[in-house]
C-alpha positions as CSV (number, residue, x, y, z in Angstrom):
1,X,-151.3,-15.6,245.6
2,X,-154.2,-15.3,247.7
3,X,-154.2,-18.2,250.3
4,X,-157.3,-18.8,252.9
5,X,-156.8,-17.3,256.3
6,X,-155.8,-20.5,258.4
7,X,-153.1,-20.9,255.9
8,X,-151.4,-17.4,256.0
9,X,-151.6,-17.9,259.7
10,X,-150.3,-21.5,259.5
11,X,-147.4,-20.3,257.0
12,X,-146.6,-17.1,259.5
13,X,-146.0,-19.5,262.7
14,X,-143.8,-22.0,260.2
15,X,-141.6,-18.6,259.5
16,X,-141.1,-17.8,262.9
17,X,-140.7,-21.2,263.7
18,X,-137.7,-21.5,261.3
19,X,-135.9,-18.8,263.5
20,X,-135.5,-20.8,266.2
21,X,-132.0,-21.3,267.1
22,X,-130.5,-20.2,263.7
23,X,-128.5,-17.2,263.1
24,X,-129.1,-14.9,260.0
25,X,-125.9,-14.8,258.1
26,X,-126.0,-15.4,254.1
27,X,-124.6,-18.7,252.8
28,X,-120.6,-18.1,252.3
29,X,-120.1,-21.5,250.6
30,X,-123.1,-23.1,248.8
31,X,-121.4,-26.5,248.6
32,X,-122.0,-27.0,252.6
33,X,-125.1,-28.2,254.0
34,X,-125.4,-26.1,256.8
35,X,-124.6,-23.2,254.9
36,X,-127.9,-23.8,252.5
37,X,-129.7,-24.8,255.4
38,X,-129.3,-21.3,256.8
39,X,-129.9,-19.6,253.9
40,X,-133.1,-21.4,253.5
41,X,-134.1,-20.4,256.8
42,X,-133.7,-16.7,256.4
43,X,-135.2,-16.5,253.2
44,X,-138.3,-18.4,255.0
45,X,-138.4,-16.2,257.5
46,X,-138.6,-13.3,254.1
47,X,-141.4,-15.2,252.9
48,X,-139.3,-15.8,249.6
49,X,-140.7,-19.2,249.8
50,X,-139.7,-20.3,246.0
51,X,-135.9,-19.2,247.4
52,X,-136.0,-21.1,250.7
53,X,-137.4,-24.6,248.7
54,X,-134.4,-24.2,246.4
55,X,-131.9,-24.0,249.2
56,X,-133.3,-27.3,250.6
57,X,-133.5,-29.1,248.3
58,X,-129.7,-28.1,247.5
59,X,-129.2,-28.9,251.0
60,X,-130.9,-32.4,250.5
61,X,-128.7,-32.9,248.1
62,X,-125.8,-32.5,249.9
63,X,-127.6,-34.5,253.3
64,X,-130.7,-36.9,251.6
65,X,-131.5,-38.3,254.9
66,X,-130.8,-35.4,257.2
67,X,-133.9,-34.5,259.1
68,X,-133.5,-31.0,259.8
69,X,-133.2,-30.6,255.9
70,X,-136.3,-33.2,255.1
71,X,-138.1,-31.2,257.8
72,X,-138.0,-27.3,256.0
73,X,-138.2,-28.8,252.9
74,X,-141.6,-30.4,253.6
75,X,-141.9,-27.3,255.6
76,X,-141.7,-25.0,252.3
77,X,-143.3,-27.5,250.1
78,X,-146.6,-26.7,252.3
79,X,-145.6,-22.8,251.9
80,X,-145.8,-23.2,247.9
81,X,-149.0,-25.2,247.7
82,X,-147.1,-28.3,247.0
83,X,-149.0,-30.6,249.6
84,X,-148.0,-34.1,247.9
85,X,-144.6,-33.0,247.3
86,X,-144.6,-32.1,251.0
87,X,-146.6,-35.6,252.2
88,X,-143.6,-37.5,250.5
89,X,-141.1,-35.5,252.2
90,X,-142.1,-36.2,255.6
91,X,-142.8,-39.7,255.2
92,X,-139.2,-40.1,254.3
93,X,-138.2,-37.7,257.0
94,X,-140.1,-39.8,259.8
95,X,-138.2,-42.9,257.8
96,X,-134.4,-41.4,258.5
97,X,-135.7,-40.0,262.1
98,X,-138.9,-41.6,263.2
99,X,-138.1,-40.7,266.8
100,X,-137.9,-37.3,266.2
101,X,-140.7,-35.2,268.1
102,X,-141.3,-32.1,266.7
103,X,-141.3,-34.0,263.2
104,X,-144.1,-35.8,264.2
105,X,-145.7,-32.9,265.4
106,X,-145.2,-31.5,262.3
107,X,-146.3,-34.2,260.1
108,X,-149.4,-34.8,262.0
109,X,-150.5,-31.2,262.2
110,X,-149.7,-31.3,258.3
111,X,-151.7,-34.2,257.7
112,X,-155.1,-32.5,259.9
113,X,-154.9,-29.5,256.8
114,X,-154.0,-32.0,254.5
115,X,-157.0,-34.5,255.0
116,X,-159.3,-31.2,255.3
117,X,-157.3,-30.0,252.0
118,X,-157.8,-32.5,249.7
119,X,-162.0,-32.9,250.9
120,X,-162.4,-29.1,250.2
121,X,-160.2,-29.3,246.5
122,X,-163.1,-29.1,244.1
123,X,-163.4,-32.1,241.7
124,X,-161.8,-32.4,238.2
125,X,-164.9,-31.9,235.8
126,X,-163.6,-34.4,233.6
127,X,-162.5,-37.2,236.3
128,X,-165.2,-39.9,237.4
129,X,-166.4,-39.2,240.5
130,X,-164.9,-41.3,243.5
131,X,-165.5,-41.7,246.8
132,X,-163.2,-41.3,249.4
133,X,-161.0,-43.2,250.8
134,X,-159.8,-44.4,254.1
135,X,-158.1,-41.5,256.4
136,X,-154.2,-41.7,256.6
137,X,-153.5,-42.7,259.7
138,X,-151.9,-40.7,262.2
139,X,-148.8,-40.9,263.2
140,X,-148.4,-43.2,266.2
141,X,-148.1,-41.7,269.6
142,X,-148.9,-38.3,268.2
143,X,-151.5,-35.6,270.0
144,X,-154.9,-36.0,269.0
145,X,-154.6,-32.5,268.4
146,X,-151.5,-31.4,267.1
147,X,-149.5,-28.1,268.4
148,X,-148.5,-25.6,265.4
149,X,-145.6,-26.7,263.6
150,X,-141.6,-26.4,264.7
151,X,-139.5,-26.4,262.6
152,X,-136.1,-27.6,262.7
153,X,-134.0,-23.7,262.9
154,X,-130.4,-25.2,264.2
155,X,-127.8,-26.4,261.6
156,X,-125.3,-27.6,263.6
């Protein structure tokens, strides 16, 4: 797939940023959360991105409100060119954590490429044509501009 530059950037810093604090080691038991969550990680950090969203999403259903999980999967979601998919995600990842810092970070910087996403996505031919709508909001207290994203890399 052939993605614009600021989004092979965007998806090369979320990569890294899955690293942090995680070790490497293959998931020995796929029926525990951290063990898909690690998994996840490293095939992120392959770029098997397809791999990484279906170890999350077996990790969410092991831990449906855990925010590291809800984090990488909306993480990945972005990676695949699921953007709604990953919108939902971390809504109801800022619902089960809405303290959480570097979510908030992330969602924010998510919904700058989002908003400039979904202006730039050329019409359906065969749809009336609408204007648009309000903005989403920003989350509250974020940064007006948002820091690249960090991911959640710790499973313990």
């Amino acid at each position: 797939m052939n993605r614009p530059a600021p989004l092979r950037a965007l998806l090369t810093l979320l990569a890294a940023g899955l690293a942090l604090g995680c070790g490497s080691a293959p998931a020995a038991a796929p029926g525990k959360l951290g063990d898909q969550l690690r998994f996840g990680i490293e095939m992120a950090q392959r770029g098997l991105w397809n791999e990484a969203m279906f170890r999350f999403e077996q990790a969410r259903a092991l831990g449906p409100r855990d925010r590291r999980v809800l984090n990488n999967l909306a993480v990945s979601y972005e990676a695949v060119g699921r953007f709604d998919d990953a919108l939902a995600t971390y809504k109801t990842a800022l619902e089960a954590a809405p303290g959480d810092r570097k979510l908030r970070q992330n969602y924010t910087r998510f919904l700058e490429f989002y908003q400039n996403f979904k202006i730039r996505k050329p019409a359906d031919p065969a749809a009336p044509a609408a204007t648009p709508g309000p903005a989403p909001e920003p989350a509250p207290e974020s940064p007006a501009t948002p820091p690249p994203a960090q991911p959640e890399g710790s499973a313990t």
